[in-house]
C-alpha positions in Angstrom: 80.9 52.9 -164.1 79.6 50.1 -165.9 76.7 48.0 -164.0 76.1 44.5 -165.2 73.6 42.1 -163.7 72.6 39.4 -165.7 74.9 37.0 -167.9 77.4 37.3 -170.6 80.9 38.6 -171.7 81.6 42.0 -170.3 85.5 42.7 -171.6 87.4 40.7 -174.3 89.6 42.8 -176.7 93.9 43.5 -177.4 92.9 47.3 -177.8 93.5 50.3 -175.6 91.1 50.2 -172.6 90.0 51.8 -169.0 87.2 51.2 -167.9 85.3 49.7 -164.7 82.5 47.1 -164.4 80.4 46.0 -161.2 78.4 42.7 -161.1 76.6 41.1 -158.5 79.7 39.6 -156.3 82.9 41.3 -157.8 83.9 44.9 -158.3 86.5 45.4 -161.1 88.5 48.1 -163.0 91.1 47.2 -166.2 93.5 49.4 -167.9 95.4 48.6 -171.0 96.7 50.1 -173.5 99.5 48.6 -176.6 102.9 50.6 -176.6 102.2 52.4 -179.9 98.5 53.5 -178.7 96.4 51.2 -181.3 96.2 47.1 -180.6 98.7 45.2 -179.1 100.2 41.7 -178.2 98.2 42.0 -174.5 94.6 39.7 -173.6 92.1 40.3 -171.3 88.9 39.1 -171.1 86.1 39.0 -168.0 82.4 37.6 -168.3 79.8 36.2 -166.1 77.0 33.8 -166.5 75.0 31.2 -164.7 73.3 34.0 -163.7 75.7 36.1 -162.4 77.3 33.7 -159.9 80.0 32.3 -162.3 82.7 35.2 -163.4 85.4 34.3 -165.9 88.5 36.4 -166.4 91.5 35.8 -168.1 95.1 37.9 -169.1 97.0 37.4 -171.5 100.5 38.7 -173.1 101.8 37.3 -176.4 105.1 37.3 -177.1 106.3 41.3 -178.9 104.1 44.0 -178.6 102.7 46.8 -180.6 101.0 46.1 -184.1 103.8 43.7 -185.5 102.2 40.9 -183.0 98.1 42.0 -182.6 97.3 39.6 -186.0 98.6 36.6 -183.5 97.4 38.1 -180.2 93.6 38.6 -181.8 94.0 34.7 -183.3 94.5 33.8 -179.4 92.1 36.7 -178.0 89.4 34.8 -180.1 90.5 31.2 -179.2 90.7 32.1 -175.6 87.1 33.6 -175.9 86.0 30.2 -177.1 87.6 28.0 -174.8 86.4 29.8 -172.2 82.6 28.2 -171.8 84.9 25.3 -170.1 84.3 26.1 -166.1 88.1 24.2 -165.7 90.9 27.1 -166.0 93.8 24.4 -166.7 92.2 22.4 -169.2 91.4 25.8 -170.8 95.5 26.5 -171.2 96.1 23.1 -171.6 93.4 23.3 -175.4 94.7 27.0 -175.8 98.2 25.2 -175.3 97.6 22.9 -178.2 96.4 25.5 -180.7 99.5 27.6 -180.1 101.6 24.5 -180.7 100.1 24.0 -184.3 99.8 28.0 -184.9 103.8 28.1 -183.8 106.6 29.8 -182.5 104.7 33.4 -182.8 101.7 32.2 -180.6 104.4 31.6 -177.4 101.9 33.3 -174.8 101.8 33.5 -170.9 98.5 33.2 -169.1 96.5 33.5 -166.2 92.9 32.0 -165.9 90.4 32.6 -162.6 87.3 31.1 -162.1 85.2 33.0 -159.3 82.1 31.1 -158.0 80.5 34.2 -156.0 78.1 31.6 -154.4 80.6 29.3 -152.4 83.2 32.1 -152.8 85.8 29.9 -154.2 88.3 31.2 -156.9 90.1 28.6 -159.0 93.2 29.6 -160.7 95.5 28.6 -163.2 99.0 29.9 -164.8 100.5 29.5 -167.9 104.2 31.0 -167.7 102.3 34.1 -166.2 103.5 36.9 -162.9 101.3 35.4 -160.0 98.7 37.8 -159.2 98.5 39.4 -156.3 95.7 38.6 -153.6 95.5 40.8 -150.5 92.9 39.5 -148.0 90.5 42.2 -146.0 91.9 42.1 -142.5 95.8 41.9 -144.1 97.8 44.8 -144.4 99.7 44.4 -147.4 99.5 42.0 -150.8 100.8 38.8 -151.8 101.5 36.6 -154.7 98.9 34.0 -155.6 101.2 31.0 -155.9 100.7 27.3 -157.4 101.6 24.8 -155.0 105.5 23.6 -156.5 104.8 21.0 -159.1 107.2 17.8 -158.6 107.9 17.8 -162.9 107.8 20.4 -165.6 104.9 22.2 -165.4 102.3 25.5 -166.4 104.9 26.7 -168.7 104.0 29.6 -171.6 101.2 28.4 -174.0 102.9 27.3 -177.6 106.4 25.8 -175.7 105.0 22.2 -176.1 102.1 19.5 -175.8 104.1 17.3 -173.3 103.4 20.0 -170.2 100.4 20.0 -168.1 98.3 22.6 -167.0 97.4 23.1 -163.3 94.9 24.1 -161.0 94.8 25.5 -157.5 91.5 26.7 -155.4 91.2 29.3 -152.6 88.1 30.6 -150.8 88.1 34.3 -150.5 85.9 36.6 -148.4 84.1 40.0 -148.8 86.6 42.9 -149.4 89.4 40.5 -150.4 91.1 41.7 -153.4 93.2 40.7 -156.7 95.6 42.1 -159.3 96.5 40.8 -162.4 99.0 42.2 -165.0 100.9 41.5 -167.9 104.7 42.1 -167.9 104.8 45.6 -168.7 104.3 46.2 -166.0 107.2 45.5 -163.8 109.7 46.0 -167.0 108.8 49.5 -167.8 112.3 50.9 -167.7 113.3 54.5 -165.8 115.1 57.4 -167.9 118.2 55.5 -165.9 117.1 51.9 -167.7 116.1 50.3 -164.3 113.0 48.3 -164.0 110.1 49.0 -162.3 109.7 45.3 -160.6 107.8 43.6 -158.6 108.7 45.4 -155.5 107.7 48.9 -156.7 104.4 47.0 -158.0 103.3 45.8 -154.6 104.5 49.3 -152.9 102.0 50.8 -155.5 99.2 48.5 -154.2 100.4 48.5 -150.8 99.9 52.1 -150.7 96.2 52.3 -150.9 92.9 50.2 -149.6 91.4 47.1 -152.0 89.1 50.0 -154.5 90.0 49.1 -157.5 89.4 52.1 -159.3 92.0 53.6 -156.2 94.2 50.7 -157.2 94.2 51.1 -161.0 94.8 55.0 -160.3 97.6 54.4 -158.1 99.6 51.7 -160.4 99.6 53.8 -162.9 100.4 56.8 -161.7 103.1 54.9 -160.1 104.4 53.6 -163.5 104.3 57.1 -165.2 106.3 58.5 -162.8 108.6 56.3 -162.7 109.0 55.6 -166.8 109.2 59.9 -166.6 105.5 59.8 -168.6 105.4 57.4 -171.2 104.5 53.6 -171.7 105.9 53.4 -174.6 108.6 50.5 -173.9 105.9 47.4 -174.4 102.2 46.8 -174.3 100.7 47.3 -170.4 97.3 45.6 -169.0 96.5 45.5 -165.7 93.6 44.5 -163.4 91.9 45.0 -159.7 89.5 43.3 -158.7 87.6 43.4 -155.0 85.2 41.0 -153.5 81.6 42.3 -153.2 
């Protein structure tokens, strides 16, 4: 277990990863790994700074998977790491947005961008064609989706589909021993030997099966998935997150 306590990026990469990291407010534990076992069309990327009371965390999943997208996915894994000083998560997709406009149709991207102020214990969140994550709150017994509010016009769609959509932002406070999970798509479409998907529902069951660890979490997700695939993740590139509230 990685321990970090002063400032800086901890995770940023499109490359096969599982690892776990602890900082001053958050506890958190990423797997990913690209379908063909080198660097794929997945994002992540997690820092802290302001000493330590800031994090920063961010998914990603660029359109195709395997080797044939990671030249576009490390372009946006490097832009993203850039634009990611700014502490507002929607006008971080809404410059990302612009650069995958000019960059073109191979930079389409969905997105998910948290802020986490450990000090007022307010997360700020943003979405950018991207699954909700999941939050599940201490004292609840099961998870649920992290929604925007409904926007009244066309909204928080994938990065690169044009300049004319806004980017939004919603804020929560969250306590000690709440919880998150983020993933990418491959997630819930890893297929079964019968070609059924593994979904949403089968996702929460996973996390609904086991307390807010996220090393537990991590473990039981994808155990979940290999079983259910009959072993492999071979079918697209697969990042997922837990986080827990220190």
């Amino acid at each position: 277990m990685e321990k970090i306590m002063g400032c800086g990026e901890i995770w940023c990469g499109i490359q096969g990863k599982d690892v776990n990291v602890v900082t001053s407010g958050l506890e958190a534990s990423l797997f990913s790994a690209a379908c063909d076992g080198g660097k794929g069309g997945d994002i992540y990327y997690f820092s802290v700074c302001e000493s330590d009371l800031l994090s920063r965390i961010a998914i990603a999943d660029v359109m195709g998977h395997g080797p044939a997208v990671a030249e576009t996915s490390q372009w946006m894994c490097d832009s993203l790491r850039d634009k990611m000083n700014n502490v507002q998560g929607n006008e971080i997709l809404a410059d990302l947005n612009a650069m995958a406009v000019d960059y073109g149709y191979k930079a389409l991207t969905t997105a998910a961008a948290i802020g986490w102020y450990r000090e007022q214990k307010k997360l700020f969140y943003s979405y950018a064609g991207h699954p909700p994550v999941f939050l599940k709150r201490a004292g609840d017994a099961g998870w649920q989706r992290l929604e925007l509010p409904k926007s009244e016009h066309a909204a928080n769609l994938p990065l690169g589909v044009g300049r004319e959509f806004p980017f939004e932002q919603a804020a929560i406070t969250l306590a000690s021993g709440d919880a998150l999970f983020f993933y990418t798509d491959g997630v819930i479409e890893a297929e079964s030997p019968e070609r059924q998907l593994f979904g949403s529902e089968r996702l929460q069951s996973a996390l609904n099966g086991n307390d807010s660890d996220p090393k537990k979490l991590k473990a039981s997700v994808l155990s979940a998935l290999t079983a259910f695939t009959g072993g492999g993740l071979s079918h697209d590139d697969v990042t997922f997150m837990a986080i827990r509230i220190k």
